[in-house]
C-alpha positions in Angstrom: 79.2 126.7 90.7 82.2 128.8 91.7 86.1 128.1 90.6 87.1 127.2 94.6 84.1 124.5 94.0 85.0 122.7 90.7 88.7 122.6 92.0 87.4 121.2 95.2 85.1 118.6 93.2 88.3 117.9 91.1 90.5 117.4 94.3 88.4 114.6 95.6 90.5 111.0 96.1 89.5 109.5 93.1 90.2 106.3 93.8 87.5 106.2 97.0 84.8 108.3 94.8 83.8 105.5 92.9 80.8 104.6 94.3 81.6 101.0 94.8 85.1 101.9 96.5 83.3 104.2 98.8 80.6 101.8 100.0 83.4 98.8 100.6 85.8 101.8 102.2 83.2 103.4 104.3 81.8 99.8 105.9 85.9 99.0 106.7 85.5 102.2 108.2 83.1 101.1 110.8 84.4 97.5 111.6 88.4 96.2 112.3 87.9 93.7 109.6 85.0 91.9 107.0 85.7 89.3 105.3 84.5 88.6 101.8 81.3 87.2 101.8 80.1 90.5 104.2 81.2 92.5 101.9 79.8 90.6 99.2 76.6 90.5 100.9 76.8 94.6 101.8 77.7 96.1 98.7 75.5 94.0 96.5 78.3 94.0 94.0 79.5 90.3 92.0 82.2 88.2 93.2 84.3 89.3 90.4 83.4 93.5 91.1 84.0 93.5 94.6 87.8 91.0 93.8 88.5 94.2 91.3 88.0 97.0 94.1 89.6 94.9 96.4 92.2 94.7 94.4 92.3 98.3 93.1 92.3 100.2 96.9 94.7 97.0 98.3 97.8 98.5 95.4 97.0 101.6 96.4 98.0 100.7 99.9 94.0 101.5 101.7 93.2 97.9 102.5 94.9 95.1 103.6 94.0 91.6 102.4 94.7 88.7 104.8 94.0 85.0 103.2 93.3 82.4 105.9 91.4 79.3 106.5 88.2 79.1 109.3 88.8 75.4 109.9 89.1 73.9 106.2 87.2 76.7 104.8 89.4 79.4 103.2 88.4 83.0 104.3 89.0 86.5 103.1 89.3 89.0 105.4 90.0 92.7 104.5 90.4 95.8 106.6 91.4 99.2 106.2 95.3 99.8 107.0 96.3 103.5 108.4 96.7 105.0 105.0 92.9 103.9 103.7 92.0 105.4 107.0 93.5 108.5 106.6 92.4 108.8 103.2 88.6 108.2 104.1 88.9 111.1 106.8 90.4 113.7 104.3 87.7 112.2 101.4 85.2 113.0 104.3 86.3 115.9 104.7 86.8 117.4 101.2 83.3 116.6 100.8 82.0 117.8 103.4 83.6 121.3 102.9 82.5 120.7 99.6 78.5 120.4 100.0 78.8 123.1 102.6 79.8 125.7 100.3 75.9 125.3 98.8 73.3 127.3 100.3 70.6 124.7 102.1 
């Protein structure tokens, strides 16, 4: 592996490259909002995991957490803001450029 690829491995977004992150950012990617229980459901991860990510990517400013109630039931529902967004595409991309480096 060349120099330009370990600093390019190294310059990934750390924070969506844990694999858990990745799979909860990359569905938010695809939908305006999930609420808990989907992504419960979709990342196969514990209650307690997926509140922990959650909470990890919402301080870092990727998701936004709205806390609401579908009649008397209380509901979670999360969705990427503009910065988590952003970040995806240029995670995307970095790896992308990345894997293309490598002969097939």
């Amino acid at each position: 592996m060349s120099d330009e690829a370990l600093r390019q491995a190294a310059g990934f977004d750390r924070l969506i490259h844990e694999p858990s992150r990745l799979v909860i950012v990359t569905i938010l990617s695809t939908v305006e909002k999930a609420d808990f229980l989907f992504l419960l459901t979709n990342t196969g991860l514990t209650k307690g995991n997926l509140s922990t990510h959650l909470t990890r990517l919402e301080e870092a400013g990727y998701v936004a957490i709205e806390k609401t109630f579908r009649g008397k039931v209380p509901q979670t529902l999360v969705s990427l803001t503009g910065a988590g967004r952003a970040a995806f595409e240029a995670y995307r991309k970095s790896l992308k450029n990345f894997v293309n480096q490598f002969p097939e």
